[in-house]
Backbone as JSON, one array per atom type, in Angstrom:
{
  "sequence": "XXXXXXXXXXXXXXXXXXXXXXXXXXXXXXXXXXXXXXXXXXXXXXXXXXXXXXXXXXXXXXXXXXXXXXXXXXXXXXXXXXXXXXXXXXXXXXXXXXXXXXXXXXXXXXXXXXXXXXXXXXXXXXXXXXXXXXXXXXXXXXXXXXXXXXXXXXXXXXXXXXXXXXXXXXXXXXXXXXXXXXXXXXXXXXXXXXXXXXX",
  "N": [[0.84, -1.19, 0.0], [0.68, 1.99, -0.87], [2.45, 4.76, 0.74], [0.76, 7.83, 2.22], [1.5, 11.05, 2.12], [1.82, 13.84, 4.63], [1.11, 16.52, 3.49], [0.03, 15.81, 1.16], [-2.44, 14.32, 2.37], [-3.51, 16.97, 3.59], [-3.83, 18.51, 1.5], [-5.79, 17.44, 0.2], [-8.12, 18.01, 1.18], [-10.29, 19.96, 3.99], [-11.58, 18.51, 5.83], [-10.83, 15.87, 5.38], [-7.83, 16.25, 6.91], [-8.58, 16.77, 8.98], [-9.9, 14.94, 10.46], [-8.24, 12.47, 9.75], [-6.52, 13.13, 11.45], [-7.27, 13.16, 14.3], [-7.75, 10.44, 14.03], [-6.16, 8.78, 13.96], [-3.75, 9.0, 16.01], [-1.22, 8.74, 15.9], [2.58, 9.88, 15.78], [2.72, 10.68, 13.14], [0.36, 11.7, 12.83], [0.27, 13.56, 14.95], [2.23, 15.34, 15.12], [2.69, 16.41, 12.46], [4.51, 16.5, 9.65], [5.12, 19.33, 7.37], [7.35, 20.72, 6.74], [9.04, 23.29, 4.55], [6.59, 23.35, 2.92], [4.81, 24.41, -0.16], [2.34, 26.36, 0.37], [1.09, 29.01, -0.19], [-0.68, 31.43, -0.61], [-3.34, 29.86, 0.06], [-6.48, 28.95, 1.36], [-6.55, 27.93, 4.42], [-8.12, 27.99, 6.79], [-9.86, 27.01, 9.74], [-8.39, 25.11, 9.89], [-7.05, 21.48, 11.95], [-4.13, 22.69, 13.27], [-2.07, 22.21, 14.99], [1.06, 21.99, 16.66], [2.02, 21.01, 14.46], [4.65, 20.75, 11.92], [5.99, 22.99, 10.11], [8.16, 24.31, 8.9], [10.39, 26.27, 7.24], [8.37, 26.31, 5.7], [6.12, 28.05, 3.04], [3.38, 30.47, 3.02], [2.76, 32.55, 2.79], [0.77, 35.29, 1.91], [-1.72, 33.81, 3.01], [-4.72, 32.2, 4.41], [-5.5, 32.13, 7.49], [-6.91, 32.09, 9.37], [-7.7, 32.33, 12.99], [-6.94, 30.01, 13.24], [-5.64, 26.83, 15.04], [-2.41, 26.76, 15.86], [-1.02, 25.65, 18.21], [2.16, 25.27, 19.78], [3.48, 24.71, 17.52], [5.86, 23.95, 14.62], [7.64, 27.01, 13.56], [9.54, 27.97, 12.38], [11.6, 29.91, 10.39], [9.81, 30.63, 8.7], [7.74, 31.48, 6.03], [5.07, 34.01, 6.45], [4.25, 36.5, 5.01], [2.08, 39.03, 4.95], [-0.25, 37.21, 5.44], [-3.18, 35.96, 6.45], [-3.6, 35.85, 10.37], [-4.9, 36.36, 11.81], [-6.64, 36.28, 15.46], [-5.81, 34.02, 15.79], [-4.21, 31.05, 17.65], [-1.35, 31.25, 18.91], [0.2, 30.45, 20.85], [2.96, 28.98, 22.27], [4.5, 28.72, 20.21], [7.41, 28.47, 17.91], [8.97, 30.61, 16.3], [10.99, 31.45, 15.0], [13.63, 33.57, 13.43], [10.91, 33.3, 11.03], [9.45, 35.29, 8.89], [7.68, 37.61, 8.6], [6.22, 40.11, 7.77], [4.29, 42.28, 7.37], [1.91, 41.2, 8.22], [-1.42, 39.62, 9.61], [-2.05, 39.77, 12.5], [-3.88, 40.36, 14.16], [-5.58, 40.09, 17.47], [-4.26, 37.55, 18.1], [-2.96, 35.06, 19.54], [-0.11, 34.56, 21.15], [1.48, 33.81, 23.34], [4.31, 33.06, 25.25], [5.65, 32.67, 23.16], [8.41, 32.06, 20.68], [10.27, 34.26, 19.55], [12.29, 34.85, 18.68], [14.89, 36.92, 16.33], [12.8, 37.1, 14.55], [10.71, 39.0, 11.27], [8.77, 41.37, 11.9], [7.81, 43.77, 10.82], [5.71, 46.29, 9.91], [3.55, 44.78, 10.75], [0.4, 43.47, 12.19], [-0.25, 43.92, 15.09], [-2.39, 44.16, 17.01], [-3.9, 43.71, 19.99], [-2.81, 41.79, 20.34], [-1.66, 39.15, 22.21], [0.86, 38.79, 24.02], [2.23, 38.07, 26.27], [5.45, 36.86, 27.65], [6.75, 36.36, 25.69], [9.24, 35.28, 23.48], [11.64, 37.44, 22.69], [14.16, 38.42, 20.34], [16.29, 40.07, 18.8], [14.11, 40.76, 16.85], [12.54, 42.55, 14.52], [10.34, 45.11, 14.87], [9.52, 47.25, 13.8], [7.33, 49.96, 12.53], [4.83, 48.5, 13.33], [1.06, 47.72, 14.2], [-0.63, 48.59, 17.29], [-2.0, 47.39, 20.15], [-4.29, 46.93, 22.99], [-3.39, 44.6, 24.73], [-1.09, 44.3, 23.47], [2.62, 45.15, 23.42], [3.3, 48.19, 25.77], [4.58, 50.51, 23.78], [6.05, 51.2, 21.6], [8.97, 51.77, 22.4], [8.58, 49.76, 24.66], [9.08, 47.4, 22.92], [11.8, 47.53, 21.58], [13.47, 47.87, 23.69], [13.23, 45.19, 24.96], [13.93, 44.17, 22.73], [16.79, 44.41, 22.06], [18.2, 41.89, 23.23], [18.17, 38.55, 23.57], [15.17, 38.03, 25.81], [13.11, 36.99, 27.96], [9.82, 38.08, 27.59], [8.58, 40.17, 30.39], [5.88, 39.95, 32.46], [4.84, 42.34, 33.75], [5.54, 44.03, 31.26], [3.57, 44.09, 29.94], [0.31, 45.53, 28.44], [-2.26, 44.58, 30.49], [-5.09, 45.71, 30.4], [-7.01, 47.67, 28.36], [-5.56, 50.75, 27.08], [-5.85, 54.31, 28.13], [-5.63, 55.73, 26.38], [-3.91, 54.52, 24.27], [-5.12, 53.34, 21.74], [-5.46, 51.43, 18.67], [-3.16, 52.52, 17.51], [-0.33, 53.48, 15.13], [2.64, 53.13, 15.27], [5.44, 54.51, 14.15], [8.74, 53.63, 13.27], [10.93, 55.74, 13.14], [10.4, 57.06, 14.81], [11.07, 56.09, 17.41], [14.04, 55.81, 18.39], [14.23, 58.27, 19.25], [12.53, 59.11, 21.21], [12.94, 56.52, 22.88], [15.86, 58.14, 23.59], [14.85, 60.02, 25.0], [13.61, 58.88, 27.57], [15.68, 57.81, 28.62], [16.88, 59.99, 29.18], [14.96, 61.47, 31.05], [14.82, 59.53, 33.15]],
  "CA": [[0.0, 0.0, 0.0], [1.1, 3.23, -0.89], [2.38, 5.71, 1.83], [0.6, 8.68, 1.95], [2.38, 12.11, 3.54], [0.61, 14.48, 5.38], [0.66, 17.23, 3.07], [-1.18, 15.01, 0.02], [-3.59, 14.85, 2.92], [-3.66, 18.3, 3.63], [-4.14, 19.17, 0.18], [-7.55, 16.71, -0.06], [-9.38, 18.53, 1.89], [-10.18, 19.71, 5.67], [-11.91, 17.44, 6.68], [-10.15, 14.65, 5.36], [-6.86, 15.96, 7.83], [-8.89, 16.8, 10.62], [-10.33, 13.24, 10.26], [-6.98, 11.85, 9.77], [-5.54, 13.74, 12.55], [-8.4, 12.66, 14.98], [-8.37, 8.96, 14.15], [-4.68, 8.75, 13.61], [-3.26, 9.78, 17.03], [0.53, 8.6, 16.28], [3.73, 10.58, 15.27], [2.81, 11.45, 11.84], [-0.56, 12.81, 12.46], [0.45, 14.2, 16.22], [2.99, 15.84, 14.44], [2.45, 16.07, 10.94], [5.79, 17.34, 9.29], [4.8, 20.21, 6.44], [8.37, 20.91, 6.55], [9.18, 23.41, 3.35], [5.47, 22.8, 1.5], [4.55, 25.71, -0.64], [0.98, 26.56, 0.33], [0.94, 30.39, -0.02], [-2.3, 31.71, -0.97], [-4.46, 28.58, 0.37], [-7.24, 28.94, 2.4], [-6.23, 26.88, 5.79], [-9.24, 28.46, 7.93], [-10.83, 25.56, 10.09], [-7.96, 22.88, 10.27], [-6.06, 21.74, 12.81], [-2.64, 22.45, 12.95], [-1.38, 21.71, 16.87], [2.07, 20.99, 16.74], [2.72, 20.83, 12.62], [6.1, 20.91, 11.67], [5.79, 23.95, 9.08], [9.45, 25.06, 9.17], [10.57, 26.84, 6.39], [7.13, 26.34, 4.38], [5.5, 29.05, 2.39], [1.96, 30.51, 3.55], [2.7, 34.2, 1.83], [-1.33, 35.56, 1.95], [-2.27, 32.33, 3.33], [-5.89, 32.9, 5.44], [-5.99, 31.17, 8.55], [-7.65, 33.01, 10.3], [-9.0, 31.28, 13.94], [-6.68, 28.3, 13.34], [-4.95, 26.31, 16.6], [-1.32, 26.64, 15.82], [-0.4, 25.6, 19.59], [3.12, 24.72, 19.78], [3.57, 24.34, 16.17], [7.71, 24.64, 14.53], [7.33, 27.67, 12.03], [10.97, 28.34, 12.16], [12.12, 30.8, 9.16], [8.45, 30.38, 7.88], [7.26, 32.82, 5.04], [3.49, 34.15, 6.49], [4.0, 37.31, 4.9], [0.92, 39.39, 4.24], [-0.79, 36.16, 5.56], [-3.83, 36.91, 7.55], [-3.26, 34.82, 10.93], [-5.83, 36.97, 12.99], [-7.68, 35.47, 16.08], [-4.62, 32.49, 15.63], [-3.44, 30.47, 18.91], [0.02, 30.17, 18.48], [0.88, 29.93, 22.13], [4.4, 28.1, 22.67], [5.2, 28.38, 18.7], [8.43, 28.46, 17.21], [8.94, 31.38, 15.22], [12.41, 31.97, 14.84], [13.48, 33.71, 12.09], [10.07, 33.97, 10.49], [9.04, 36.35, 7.9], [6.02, 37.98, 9.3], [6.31, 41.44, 7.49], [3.05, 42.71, 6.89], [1.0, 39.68, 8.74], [-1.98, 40.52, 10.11], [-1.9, 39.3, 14.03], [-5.02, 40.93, 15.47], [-5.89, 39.28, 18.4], [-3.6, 35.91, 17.78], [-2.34, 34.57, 21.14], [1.9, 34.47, 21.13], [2.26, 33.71, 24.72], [5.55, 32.2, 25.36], [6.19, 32.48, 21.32], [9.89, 31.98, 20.66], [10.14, 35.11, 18.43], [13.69, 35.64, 18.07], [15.16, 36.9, 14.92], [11.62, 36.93, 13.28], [10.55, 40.09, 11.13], [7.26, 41.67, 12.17], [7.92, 45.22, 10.13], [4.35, 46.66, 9.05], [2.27, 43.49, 11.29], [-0.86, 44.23, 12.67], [-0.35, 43.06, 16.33], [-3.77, 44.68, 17.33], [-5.02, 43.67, 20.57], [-2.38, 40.37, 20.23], [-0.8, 38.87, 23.36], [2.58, 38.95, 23.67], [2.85, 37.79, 27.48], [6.16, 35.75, 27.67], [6.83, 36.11, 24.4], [10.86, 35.71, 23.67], [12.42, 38.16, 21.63], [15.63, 38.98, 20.47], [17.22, 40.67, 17.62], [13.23, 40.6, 16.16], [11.99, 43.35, 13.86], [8.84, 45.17, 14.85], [9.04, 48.57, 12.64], [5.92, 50.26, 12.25], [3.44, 47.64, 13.85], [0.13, 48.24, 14.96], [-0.21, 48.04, 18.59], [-3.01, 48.02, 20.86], [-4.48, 46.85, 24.24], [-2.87, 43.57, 24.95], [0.01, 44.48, 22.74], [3.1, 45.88, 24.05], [2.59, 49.42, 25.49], [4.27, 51.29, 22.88], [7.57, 51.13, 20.38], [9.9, 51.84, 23.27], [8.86, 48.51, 25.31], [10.06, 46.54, 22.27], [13.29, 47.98, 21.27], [14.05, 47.59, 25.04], [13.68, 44.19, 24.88], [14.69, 43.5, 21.55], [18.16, 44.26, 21.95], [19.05, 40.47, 23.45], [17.27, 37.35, 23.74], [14.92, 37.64, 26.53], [11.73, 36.71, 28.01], [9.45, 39.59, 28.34], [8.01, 39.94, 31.53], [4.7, 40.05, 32.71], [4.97, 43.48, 34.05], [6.04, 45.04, 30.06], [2.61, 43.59, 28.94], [-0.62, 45.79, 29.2], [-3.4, 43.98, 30.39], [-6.33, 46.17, 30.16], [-6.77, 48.93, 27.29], [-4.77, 52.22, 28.03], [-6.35, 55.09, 28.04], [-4.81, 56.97, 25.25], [-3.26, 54.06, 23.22], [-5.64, 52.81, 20.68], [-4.97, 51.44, 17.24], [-2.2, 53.6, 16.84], [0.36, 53.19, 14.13], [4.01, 53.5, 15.63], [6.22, 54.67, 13.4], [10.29, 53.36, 14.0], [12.35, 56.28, 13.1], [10.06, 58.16, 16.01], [11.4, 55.25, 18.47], [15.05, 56.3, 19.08], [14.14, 59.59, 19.89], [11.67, 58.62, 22.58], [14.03, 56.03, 23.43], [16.89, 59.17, 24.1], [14.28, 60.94, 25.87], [13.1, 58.7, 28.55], [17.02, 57.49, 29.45], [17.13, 61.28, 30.31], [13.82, 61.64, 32.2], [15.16, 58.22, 33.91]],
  "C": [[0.88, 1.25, 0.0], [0.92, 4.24, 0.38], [1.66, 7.6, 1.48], [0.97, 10.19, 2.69], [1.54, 13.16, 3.57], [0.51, 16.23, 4.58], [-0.2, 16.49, 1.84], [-2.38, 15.07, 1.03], [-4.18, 16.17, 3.36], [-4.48, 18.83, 2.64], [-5.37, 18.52, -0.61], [-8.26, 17.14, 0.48], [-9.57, 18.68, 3.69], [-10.21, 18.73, 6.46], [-11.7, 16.25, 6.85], [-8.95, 15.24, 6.36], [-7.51, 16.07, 8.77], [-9.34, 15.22, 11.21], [-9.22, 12.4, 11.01], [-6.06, 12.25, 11.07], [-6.29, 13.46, 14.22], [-8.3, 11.44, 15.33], [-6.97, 8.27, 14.21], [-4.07, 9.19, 15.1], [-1.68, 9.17, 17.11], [1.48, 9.64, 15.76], [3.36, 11.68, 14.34], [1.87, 12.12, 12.0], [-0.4, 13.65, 13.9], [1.1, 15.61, 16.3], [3.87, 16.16, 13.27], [3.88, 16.97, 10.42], [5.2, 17.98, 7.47], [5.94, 20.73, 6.02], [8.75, 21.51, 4.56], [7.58, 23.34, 2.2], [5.16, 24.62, 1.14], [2.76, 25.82, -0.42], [0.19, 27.89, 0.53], [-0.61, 30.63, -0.55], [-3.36, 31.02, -0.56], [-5.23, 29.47, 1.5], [-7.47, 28.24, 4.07], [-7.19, 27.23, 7.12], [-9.97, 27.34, 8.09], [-9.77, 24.16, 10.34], [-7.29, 23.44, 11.44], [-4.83, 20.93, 12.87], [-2.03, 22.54, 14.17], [-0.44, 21.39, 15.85], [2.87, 20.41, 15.4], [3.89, 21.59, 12.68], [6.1, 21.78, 10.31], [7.22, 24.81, 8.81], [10.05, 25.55, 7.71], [9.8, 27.09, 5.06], [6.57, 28.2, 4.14], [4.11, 29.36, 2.38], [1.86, 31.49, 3.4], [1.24, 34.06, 1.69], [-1.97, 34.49, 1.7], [-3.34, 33.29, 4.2], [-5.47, 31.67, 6.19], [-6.41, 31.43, 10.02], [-8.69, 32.26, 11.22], [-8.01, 30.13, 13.83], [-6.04, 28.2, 14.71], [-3.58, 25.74, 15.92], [-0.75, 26.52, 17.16], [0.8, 24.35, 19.54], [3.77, 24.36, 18.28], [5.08, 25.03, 15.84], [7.11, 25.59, 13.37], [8.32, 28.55, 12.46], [11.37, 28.97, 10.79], [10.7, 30.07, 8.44], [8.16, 31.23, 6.86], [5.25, 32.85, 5.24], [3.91, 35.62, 6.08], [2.79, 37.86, 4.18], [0.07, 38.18, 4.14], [-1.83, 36.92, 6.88], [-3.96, 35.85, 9.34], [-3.86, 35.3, 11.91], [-6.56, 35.75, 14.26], [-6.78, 33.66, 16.31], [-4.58, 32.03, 17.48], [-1.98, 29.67, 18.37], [0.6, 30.37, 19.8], [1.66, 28.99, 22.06], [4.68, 27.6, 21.64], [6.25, 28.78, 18.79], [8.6, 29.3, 16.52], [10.38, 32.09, 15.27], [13.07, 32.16, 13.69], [12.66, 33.5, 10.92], [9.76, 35.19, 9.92], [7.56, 36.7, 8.02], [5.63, 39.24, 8.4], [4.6, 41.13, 6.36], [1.72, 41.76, 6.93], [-0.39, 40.4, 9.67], [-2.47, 39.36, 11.78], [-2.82, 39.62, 15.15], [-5.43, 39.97, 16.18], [-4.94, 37.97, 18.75], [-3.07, 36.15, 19.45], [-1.29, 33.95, 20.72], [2.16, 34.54, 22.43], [2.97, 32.55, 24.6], [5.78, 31.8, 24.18], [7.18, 32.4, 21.3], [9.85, 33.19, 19.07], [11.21, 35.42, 17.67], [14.06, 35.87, 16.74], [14.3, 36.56, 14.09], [11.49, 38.34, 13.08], [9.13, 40.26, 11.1], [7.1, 42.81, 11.4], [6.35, 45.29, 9.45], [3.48, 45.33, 9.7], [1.39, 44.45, 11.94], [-0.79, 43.31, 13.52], [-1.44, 43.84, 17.4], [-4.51, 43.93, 18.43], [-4.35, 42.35, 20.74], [-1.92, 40.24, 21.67], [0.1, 38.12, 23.42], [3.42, 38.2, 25.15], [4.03, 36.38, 27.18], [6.9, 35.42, 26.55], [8.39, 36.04, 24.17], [11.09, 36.44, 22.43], [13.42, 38.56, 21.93], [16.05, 39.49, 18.92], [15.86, 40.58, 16.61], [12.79, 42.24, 15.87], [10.42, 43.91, 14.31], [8.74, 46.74, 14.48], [8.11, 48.62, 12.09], [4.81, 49.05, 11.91], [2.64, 48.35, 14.51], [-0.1, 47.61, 15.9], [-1.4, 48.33, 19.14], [-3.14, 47.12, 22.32], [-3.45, 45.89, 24.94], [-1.29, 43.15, 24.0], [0.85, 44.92, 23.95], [2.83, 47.62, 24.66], [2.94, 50.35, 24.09], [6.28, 50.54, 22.51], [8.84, 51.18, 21.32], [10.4, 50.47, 24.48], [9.22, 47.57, 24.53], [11.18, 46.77, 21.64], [13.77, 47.21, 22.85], [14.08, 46.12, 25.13], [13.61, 43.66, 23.54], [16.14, 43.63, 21.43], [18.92, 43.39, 22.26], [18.2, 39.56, 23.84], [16.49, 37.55, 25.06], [13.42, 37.22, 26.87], [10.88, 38.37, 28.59], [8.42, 39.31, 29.38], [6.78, 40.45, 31.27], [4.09, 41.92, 32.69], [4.83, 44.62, 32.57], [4.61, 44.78, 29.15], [1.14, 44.34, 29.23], [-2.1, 44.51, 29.08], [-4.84, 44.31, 30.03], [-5.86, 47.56, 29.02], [-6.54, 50.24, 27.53], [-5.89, 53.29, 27.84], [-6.06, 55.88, 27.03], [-4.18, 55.81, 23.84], [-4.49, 52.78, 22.74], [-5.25, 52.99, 19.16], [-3.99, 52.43, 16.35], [-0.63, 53.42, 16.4], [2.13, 53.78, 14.55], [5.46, 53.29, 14.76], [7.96, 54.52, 13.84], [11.29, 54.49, 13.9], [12.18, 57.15, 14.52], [10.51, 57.47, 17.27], [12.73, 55.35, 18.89], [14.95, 57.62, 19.69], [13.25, 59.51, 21.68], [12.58, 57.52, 23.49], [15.0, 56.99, 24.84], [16.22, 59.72, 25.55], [13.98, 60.2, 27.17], [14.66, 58.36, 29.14], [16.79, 58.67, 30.17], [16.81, 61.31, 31.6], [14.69, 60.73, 33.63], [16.34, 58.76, 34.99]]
}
């Protein structure tokens, strides 16, 4: 009998992987390896992807909008201009990912491994970030809001070396003043300068 690999199932239809991933509870469908598949533009809204091995695959203005990416490898991934709103990617992999221009409203990135991913132009609207690790990661002119960082200054600060961002750097409830507002990077060293002073 012919082996069949878990993107051919992928690529039959939802409900045939969710099926398969359901009825299947070993290795391959636990942790289906997507490793490299080109599936940019697809529609992927509705499956589930726990724990898929997506590491250097292609999902460029992919929708998947609502999916359960929990724990999933998407190591140097390409979701650019992919819409990944409303996502759970709690305790993903995203290291060195190509995020630029992703749209992240709401998605849950607690305890994300972010390092060395580029977020430039994402829409992290309302996303949560608690725990999130970053280091040497790109987030030039992202949109930021409640459950985002507070503003352009708390991620420079910890983007300059691998760390975990604390609880404390994360707002929980919606500020009073900072809604949907578009933080531009060249205005972030200056503010930077200014608060060392204040400090």
């Amino acid at each position: 009998m012919l082996q069949v690999t878990p993107l051919e199932i992928l690529l039959s239809g939802k409900g045939t992987w969710n099926k398969w991933r359901l009825d299947f509870p070993d290795v391959k469908a636990v942790e289906p390896d997507l490793s490299g598949a080109d599936l940019h533009g697809m529609d992927l809204r509705e499956l589930d992807l726990r724990g898929v091995d997506l590491t250097q695959a292609n999902l460029q203005d992919a929708s998947l909008q609502g999916v359960n990416l929990l724990e999933a490898d998407l190591r140097q991934i390409n979701i650019r201009k992919a819409d990944l709103s409303d996502c759970n990617l709690q305790g993903s992999h995203l290291r060195g990912a190509d995020a630029r221009g992703t749209v992240l409203a709401r998605a849950n990135l607690r305890g994300a491994d972010l390092t060395n991913a580029d977020f430039r132009g994402a829409d992290l609207q309302d996303a949560n970030l608690k725990g999130a690790i970053i280091g040497n990661t790109k987030f030039d002119e992202v949109y930021l809001a409640s459950k985002a960082f507070h503003d352009q200054r708390e991620i420079k600060k910890h983007a300059a070396e691998p760390v975990i961002v604390p609880v404390e750097s994360v707002v929980e409830e919606a500020p009073t003043k900072v809604e949907e507002t578009k933080v531009v990077a060249e205005q972030a060293p200056k503010k930077v300068r200014k608060s060392k002073v204040v400090a």
